[in-house]
Residue frames relative to the residue before (quaternion, step in Angstrom):
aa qw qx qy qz dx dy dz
X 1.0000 0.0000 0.0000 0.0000 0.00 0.00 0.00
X 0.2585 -0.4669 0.8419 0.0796 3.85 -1.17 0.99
X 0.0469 0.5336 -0.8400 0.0870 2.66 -2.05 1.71
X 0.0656 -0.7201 0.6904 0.0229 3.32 -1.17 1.28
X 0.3478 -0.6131 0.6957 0.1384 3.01 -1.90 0.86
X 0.1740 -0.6422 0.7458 -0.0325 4.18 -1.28 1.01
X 0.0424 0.7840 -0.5977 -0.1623 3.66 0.29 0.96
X 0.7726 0.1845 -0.2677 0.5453 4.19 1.16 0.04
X 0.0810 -0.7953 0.5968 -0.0690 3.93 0.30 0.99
X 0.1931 -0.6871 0.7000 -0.0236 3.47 -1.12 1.10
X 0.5583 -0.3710 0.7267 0.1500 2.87 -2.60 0.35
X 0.0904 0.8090 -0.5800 0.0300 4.00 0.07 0.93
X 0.2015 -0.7640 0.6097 0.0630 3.57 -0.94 1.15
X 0.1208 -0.8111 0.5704 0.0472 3.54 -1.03 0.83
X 0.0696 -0.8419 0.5350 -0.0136 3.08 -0.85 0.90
X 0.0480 -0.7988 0.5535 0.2307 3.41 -0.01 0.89
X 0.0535 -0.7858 0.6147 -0.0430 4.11 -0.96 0.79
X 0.6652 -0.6338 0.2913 0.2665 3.33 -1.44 1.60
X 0.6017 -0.3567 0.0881 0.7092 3.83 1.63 -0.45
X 0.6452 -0.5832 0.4670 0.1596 3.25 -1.86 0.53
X 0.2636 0.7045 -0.6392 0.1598 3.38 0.01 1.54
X 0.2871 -0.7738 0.5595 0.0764 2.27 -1.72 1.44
X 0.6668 0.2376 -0.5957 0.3795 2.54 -1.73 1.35
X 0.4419 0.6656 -0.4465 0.4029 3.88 1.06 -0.13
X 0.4954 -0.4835 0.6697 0.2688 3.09 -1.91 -0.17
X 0.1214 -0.8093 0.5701 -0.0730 3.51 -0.40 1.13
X 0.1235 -0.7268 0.6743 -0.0435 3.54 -0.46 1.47
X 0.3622 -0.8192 0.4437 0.0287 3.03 -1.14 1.42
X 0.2550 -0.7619 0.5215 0.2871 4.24 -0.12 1.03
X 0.8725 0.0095 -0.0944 0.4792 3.90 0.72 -0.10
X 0.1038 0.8352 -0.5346 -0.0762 3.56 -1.04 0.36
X 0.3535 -0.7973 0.4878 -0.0373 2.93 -1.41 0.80
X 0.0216 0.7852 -0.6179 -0.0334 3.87 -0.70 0.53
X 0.1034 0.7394 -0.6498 0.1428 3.44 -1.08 1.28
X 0.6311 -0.4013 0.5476 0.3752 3.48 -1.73 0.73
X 0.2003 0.7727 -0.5972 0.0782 3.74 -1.13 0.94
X 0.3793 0.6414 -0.5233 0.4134 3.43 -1.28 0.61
X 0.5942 -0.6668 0.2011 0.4024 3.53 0.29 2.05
X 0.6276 0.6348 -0.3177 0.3197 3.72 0.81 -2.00
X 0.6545 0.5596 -0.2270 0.4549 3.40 1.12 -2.14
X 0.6750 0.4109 -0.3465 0.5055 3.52 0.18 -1.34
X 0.6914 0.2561 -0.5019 0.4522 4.49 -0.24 -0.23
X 0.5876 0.5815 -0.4385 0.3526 3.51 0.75 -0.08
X 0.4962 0.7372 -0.1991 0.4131 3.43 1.58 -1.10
X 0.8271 0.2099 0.0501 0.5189 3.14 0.82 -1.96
X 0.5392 0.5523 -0.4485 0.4506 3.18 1.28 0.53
X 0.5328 0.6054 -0.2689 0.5267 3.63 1.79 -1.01
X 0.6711 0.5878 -0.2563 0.3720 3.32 0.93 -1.32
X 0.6473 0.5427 -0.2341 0.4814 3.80 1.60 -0.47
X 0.4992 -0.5894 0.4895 0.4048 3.03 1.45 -0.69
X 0.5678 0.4564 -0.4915 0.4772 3.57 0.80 0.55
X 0.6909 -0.4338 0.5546 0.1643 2.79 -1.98 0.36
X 0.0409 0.8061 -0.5074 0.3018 3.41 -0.72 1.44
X 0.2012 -0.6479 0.7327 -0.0541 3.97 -0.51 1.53
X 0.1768 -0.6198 0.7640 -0.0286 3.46 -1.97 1.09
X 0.0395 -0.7308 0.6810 -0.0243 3.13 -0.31 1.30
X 0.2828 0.8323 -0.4369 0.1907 3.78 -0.70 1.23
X 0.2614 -0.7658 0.4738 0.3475 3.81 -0.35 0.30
X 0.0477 -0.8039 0.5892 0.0655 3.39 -1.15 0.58
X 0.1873 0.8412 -0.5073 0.0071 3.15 -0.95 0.18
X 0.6523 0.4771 -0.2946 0.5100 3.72 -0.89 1.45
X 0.5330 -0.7019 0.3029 0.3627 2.99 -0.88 -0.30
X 0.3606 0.6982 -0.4257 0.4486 3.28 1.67 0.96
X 0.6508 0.4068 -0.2409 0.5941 3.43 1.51 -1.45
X 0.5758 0.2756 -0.5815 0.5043 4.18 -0.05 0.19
X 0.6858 0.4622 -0.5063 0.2444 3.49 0.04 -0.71
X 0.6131 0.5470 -0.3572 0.4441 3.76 1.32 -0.85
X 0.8883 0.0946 -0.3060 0.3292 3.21 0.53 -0.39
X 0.4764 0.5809 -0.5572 0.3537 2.96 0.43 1.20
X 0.6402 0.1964 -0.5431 0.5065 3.24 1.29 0.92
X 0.5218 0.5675 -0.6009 0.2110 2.77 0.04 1.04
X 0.5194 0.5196 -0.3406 0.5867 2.85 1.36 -0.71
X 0.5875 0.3774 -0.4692 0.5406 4.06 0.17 0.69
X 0.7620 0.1046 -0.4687 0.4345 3.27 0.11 -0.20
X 0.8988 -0.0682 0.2488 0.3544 3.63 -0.25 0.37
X 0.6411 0.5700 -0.3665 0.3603 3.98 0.73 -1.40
X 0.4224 -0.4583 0.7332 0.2718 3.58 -1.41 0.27
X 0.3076 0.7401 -0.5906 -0.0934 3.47 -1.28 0.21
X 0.4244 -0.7108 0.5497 0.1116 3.20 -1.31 1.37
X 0.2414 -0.8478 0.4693 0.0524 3.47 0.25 1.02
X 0.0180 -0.7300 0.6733 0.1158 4.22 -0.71 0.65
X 0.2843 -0.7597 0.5770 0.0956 3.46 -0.44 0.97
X 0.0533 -0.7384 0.6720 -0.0191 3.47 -0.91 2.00
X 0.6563 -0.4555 0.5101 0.3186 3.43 -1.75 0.34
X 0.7163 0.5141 -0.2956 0.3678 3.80 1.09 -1.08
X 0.3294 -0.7307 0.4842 0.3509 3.93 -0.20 -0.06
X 0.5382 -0.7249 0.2914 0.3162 3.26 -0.82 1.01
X 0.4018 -0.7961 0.2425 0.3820 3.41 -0.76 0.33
X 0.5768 -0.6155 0.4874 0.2256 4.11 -0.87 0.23
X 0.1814 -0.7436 0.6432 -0.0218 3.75 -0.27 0.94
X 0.0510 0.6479 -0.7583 -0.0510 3.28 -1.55 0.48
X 0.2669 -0.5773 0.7714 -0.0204 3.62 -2.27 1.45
X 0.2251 0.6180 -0.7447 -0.1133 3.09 -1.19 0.42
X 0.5738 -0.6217 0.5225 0.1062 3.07 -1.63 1.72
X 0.1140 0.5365 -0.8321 -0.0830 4.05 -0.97 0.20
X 0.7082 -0.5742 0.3651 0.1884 2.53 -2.44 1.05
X 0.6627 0.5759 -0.3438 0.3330 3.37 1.23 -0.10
X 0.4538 -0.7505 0.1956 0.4389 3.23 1.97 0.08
X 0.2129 0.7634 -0.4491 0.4126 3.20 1.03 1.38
X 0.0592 0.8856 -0.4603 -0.0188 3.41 -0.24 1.13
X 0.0345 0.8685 -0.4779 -0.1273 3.62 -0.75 0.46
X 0.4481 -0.8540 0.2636 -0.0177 2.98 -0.58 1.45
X 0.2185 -0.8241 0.4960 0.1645 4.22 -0.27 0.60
X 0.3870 0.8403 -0.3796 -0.0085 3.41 0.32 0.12
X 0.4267 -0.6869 0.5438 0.2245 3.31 -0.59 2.09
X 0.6828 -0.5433 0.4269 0.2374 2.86 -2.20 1.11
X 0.3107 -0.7283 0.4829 0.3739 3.47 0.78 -0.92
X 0.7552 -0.3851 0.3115 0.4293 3.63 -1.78 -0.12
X 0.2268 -0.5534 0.7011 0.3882 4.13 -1.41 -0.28
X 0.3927 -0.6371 0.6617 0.0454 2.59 -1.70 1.21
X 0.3136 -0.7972 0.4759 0.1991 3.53 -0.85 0.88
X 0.6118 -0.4184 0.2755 0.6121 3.84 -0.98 0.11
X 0.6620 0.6286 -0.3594 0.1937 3.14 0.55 -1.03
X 0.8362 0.1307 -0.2125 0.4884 3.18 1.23 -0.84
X 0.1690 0.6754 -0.5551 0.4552 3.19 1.37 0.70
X 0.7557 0.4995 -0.1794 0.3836 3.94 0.50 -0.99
X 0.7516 0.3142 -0.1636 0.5564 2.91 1.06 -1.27
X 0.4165 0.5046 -0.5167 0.5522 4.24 1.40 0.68
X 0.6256 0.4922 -0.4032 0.4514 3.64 0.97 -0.55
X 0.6884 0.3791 -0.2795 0.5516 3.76 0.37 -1.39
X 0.4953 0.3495 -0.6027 0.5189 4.33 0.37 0.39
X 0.6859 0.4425 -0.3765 0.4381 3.93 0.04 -0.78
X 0.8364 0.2033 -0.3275 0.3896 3.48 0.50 -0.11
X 0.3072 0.7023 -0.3562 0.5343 3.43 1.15 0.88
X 0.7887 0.2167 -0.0367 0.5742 3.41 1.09 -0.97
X 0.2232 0.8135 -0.4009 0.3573 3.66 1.25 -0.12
X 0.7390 0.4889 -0.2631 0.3815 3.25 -0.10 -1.85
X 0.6709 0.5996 -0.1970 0.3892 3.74 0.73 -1.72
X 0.7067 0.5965 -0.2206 0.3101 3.24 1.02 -1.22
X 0.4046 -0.7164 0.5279 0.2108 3.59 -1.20 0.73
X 0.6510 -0.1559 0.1070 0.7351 3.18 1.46 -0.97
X 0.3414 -0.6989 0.6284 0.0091 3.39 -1.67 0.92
X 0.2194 -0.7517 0.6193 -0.0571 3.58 -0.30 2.14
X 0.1107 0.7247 -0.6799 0.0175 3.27 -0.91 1.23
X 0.1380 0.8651 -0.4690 0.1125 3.07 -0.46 1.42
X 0.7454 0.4500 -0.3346 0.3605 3.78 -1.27 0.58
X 0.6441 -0.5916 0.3122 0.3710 3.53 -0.78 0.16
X 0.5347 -0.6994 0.3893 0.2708 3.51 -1.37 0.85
X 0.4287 -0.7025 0.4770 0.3085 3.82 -0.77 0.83
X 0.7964 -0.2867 0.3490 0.4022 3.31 -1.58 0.35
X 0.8121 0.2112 -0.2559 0.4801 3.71 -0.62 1.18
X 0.7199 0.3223 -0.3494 0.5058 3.85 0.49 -0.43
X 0.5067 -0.7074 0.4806 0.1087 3.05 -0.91 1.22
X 0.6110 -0.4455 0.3897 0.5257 4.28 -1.25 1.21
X 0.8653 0.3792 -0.2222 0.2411 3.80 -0.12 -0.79
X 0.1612 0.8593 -0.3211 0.3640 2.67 1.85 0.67
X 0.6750 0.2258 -0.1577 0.6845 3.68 0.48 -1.31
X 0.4653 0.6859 -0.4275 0.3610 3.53 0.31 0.36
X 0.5634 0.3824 -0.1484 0.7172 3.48 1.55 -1.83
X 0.6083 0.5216 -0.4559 0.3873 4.10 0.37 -0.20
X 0.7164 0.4988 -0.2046 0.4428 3.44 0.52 -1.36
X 0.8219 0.3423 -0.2449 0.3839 3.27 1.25 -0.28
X 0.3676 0.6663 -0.4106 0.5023 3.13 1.89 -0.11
X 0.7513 0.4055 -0.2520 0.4556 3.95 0.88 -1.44
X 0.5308 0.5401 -0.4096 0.5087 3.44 0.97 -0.36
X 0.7127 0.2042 -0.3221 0.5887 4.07 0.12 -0.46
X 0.5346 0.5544 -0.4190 0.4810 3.90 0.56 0.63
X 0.2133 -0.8358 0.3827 0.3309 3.44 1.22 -0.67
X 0.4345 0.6482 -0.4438 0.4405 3.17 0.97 1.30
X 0.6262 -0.6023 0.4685 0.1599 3.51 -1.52 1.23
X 0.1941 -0.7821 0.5902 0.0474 3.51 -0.95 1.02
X 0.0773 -0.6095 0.7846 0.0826 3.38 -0.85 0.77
X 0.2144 0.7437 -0.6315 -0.0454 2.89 -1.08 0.05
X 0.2606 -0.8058 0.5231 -0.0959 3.88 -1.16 1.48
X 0.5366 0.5976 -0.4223 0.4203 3.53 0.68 1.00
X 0.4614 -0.7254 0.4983 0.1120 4.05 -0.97 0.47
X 0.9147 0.1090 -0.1414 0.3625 3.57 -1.62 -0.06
X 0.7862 -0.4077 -0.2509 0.3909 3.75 -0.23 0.92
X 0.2788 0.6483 -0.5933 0.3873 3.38 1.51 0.62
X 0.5480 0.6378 -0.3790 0.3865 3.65 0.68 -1.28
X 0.7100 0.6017 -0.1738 0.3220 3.06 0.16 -2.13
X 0.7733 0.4980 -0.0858 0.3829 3.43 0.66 -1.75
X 0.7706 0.4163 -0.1349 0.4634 3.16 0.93 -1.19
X 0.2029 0.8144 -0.3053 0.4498 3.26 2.09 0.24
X 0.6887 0.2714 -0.1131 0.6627 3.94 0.09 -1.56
X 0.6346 0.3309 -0.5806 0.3882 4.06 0.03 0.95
X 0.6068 -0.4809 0.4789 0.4138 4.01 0.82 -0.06
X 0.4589 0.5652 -0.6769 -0.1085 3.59 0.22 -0.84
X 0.7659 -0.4773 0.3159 0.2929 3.53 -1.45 0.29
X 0.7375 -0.1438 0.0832 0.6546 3.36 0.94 -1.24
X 0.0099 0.7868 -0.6086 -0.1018 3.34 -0.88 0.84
X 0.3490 -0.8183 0.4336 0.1436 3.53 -1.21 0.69
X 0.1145 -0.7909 0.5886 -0.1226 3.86 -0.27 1.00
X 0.4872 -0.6586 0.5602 0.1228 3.04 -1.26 1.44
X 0.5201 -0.5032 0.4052 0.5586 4.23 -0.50 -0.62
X 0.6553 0.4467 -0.3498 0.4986 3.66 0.62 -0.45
X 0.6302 0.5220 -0.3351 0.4671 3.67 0.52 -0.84
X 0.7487 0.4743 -0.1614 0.4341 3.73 1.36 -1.29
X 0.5886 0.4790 -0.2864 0.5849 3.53 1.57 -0.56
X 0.6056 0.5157 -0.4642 0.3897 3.75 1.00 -0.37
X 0.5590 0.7390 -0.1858 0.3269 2.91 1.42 -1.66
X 0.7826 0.0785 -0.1296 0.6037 3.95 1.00 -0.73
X 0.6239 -0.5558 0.4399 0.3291 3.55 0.96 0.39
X 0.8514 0.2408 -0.1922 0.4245 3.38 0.07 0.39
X 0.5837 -0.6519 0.3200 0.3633 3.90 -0.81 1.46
X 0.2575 -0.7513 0.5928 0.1335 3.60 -1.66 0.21
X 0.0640 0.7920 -0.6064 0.0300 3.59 -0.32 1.07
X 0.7949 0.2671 -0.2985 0.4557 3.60 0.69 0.16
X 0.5299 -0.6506 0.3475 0.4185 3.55 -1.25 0.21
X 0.6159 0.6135 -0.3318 0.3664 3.24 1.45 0.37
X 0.3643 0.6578 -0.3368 0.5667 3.04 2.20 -0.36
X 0.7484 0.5291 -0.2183 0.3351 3.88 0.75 -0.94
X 0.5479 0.5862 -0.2029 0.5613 2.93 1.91 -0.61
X 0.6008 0.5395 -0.3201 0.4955 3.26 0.58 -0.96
X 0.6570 0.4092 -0.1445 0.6164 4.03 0.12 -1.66
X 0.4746 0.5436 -0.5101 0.4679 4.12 0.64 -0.19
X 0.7727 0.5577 0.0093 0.3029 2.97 0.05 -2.21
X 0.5188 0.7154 -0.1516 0.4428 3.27 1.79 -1.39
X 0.8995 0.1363 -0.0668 0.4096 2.87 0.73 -1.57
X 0.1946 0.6898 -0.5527 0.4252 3.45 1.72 1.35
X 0.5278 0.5791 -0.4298 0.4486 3.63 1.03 -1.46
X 0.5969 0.6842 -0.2705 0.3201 3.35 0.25 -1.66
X 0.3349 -0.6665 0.4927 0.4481 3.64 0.72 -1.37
X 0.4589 0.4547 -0.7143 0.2692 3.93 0.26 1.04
X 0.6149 -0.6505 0.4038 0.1890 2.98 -1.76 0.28
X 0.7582 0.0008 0.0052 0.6520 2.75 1.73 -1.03
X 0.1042 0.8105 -0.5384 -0.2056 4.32 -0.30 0.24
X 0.3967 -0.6514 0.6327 0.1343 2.93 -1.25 0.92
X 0.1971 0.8404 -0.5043 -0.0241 4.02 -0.28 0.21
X 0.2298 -0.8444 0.4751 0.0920 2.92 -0.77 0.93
X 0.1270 -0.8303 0.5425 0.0109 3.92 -0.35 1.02
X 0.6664 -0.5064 0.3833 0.3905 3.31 0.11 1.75
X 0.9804 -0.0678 0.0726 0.1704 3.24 -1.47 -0.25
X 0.6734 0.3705 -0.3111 0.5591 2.96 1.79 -0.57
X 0.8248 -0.2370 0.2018 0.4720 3.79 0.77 0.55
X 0.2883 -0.6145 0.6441 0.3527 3.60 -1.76 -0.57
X 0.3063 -0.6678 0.6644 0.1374 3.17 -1.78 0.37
X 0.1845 -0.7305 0.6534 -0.0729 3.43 -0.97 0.91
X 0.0397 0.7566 -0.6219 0.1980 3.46 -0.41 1.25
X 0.1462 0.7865 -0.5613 0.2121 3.56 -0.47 1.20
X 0.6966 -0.4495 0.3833 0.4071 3.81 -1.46 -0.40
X 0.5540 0.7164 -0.2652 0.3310 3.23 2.05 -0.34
X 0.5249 -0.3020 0.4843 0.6314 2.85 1.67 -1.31
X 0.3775 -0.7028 0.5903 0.1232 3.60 -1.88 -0.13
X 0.2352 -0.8564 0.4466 -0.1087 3.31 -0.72 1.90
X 0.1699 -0.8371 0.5188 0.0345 3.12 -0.46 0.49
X 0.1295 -0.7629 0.6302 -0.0630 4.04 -0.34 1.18
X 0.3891 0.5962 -0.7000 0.0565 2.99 -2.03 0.70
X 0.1413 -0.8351 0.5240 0.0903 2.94 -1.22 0.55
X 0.6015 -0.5420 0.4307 0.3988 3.99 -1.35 0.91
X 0.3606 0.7493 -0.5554 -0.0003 3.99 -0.71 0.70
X 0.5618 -0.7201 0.3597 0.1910 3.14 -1.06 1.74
X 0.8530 0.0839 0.0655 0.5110 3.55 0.37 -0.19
X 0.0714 -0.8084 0.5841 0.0126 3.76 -0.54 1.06
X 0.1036 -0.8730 0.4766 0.0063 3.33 -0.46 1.50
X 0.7115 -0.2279 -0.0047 0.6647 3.63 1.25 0.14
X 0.2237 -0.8297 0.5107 0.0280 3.73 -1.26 0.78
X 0.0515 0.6609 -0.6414 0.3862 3.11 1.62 1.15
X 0.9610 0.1096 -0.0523 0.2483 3.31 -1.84 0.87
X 0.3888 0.8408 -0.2947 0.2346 2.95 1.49 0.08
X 0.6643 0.4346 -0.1943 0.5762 2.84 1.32 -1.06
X 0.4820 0.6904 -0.3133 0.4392 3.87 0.96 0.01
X 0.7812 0.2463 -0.1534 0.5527 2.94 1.01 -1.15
X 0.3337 0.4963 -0.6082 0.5219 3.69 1.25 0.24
X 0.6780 0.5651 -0.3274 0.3372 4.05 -0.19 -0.99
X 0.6670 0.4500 -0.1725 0.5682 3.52 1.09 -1.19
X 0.7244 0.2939 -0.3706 0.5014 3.55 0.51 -0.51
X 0.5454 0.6614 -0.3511 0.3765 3.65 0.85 -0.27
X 0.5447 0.4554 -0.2365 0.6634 3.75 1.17 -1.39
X 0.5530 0.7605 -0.2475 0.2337 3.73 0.03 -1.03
X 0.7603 0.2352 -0.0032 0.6055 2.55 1.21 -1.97
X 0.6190 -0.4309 0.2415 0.6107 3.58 1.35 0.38
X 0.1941 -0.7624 0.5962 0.1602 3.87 0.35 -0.50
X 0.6781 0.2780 -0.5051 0.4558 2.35 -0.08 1.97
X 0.7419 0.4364 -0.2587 0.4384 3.84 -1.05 0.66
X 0.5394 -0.6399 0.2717 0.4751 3.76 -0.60 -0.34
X 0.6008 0.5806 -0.4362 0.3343 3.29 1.05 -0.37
X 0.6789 0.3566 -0.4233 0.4824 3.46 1.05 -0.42
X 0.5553 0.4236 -0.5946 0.3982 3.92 0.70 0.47
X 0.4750 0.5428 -0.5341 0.4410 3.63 1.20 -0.39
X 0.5490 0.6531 -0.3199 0.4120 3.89 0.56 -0.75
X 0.7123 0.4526 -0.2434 0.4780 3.42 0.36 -1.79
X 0.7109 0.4849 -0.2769 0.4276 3.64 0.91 -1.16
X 0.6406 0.4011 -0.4199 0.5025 3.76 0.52 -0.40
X 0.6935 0.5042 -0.3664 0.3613 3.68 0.39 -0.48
X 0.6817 0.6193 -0.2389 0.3077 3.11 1.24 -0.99
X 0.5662 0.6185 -0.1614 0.5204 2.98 2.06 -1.72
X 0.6071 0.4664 -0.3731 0.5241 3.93 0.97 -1.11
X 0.8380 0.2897 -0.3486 0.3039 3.38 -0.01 -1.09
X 0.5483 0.4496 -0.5902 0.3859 4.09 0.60 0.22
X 0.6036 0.6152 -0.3346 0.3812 4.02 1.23 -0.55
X 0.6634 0.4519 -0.3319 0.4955 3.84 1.76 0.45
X 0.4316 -0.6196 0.5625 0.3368 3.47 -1.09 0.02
X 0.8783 -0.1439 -0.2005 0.4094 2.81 -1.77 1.76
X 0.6768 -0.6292 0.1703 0.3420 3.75 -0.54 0.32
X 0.0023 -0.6548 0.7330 -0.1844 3.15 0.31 1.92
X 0.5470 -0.4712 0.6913 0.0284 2.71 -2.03 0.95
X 0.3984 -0.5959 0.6681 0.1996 3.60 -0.87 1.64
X 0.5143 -0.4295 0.7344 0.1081 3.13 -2.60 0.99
X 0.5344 -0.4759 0.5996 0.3584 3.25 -1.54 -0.36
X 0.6435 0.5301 -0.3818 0.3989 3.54 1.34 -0.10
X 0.4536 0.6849 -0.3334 0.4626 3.46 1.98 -0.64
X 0.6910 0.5887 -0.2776 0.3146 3.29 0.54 -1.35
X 0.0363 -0.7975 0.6018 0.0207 3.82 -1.45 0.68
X 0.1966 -0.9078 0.3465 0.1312 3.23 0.42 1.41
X 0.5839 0.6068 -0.2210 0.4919 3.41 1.79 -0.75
X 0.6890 0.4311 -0.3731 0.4475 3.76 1.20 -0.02
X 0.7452 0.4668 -0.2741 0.3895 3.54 1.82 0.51
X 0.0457 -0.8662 0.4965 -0.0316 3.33 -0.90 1.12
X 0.5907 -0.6273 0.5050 -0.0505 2.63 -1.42 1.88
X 0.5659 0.6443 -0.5085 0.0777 3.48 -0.71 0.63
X 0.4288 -0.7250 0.4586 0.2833 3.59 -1.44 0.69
X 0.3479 0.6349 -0.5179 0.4556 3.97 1.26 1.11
X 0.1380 -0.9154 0.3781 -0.0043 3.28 0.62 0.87
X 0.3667 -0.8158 0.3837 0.2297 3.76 0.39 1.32
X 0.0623 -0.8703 0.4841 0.0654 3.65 1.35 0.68
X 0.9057 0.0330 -0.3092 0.2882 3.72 0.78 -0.32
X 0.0443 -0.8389 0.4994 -0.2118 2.93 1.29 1.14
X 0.2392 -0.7196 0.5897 0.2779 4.03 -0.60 0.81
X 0.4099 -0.6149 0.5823 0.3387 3.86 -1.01 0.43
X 0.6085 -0.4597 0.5772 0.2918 3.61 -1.51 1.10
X 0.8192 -0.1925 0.0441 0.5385 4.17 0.23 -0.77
X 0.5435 -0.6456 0.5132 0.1565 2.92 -0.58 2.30
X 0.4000 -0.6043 0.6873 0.0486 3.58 -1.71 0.51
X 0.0653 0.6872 -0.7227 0.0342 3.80 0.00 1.09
């Protein structure tokens, strides 16, 4: 079982629209509504495989029954912390060229109280767990060091931390070990202060933030691939994909196929990459099947293209 925590989960509206003028009236050709908020989505694409999967999340309102009741359709367990605030609602609007622009509301504050009692749901479900995804940013009240007191609660629990958030939650939650944490190129170039234009720049700020105290990082640099930097050695993924229709969650489901495959080695970055590659090849942030997936369009190697310039540097 994969047990993720979503310490700010949303109501995410998609709109897919012919282009984005502003100030226009914009008639939408498709739309979508899905449970969102990084944690939810590895839950998504972890359900979507046919594994087993616990949402550990506050909700509140009628945004949060509405999230989890779809989850609870497709499949998810969900361990619900009732808050007083109402969750918040997100809007995407898709152009065909896969350009997305995003709305995302701030959400509710979470008090100590249930700041405490989102902790005591995570350790309630702990035990069960193969690995424990804590992922996305912290609502209004729970302090950067927050997933910090998490990572260490599951660590003396004897449970595995992924964990997939940035700037001083990142930082903080750093001096607990978590096992394997996952950073985008921007999230990683914030992460040591200083831009990335090569895939060897990524390595380096990879490696950086072993010193630091992850165990493993998985990063994932848009288009030119992921990197995997561990005690195993260093890996390098990408895959050939014909057409990018929206990259909401993509990087979620790189995370979900990654844990999946155990998390850890190259085949599960060979994982992280097929999932990642299916899910920019759907609309709005479905979560790839095993039927989505093309293992033969991904390669795995530890010849690391060190100066290889990235398609969209990381300042």
């Amino acid at each position: 079982m994969i047990l993720t925590v979503t310490p700010n989960p949303s109501l995410d509206r998609t709109y897919e629209v012919p282009a984005l003028d502003r100030g226009e009236v914009l008639r939408a050709t498709a739309e979508r509504m899905d449970p969102g908020g990084k944690g939810v989505n590895v839950s998504r694409a972890v359900a979507a495989a046919g594994r087993r999967t616990v949402a550990v999340l506050p909700l509140g309102g009628a945004p949060g029954a509405l999230v989890a009741e779809l989850l609870a359709g497709q499949g998810i367990e969900v361990a619900p912390v009732p808050v007083a605030g109402a969750t918040r609602s997100n809007i995407a609007l898709a152009e065909p060229d896969g350009t997305l622009t995003k709305i995302n509301a701030p959400g509710p504050e979470l008090t100590a109280v249930e700041s405490e009692s989102l902790l005591s749901t995570i350790r309630t479900h702990a035990g069960a767990a193969a690995w424990i995804a804590c992922c996305g940013s912290l609502p209004r009240g729970l302090a950067p060091e927050w997933y910090a007191e998490l990572v260490a609660r599951a660590h003396r629990a004897g449970a595995r931390i992924a964990l997939d958030t940035s700037g001083p939650s990142l930082l903080a939650a750093l001096r607990e070990r978590p096992d394997v944490v996952k950073p985008n190129a921007e999230e990683l170039a914030e992460a040591v202060g200083r831009p990335l234009a090569t895939v060897g720049d990524a390595v380096k700020a990879a490696e950086e933030l072993r010193t630091y105290g992850a165990g493993s990082v998985l990063a994932s640099l848009g288009a030119d691939g992921q990197l995997l930097v561990s005690d195993a050695g260093t890996y390098f993924g990408s895959a050939a994909v014909t057409a990018v229709r929206s990259n909401v969650g993509a990087g979620d489901a790189s995370l979900a196929g990654f844990l999946a495959a155990g998390g850890e080695g190259p085949d599960a970055l060979a994982s992280a990459v097929a999932h990642g590659a299916a899910a920019v090849q759907l609309p709005g942030s479905v979560m790839p099947s095993p039927a989505d997936l093309d293992p033969s369009a991904v390669t795995v190697t530890a010849d690391i293209p060190l100066d290889r310039p990235l398609m969209e540097p990381a300042s």
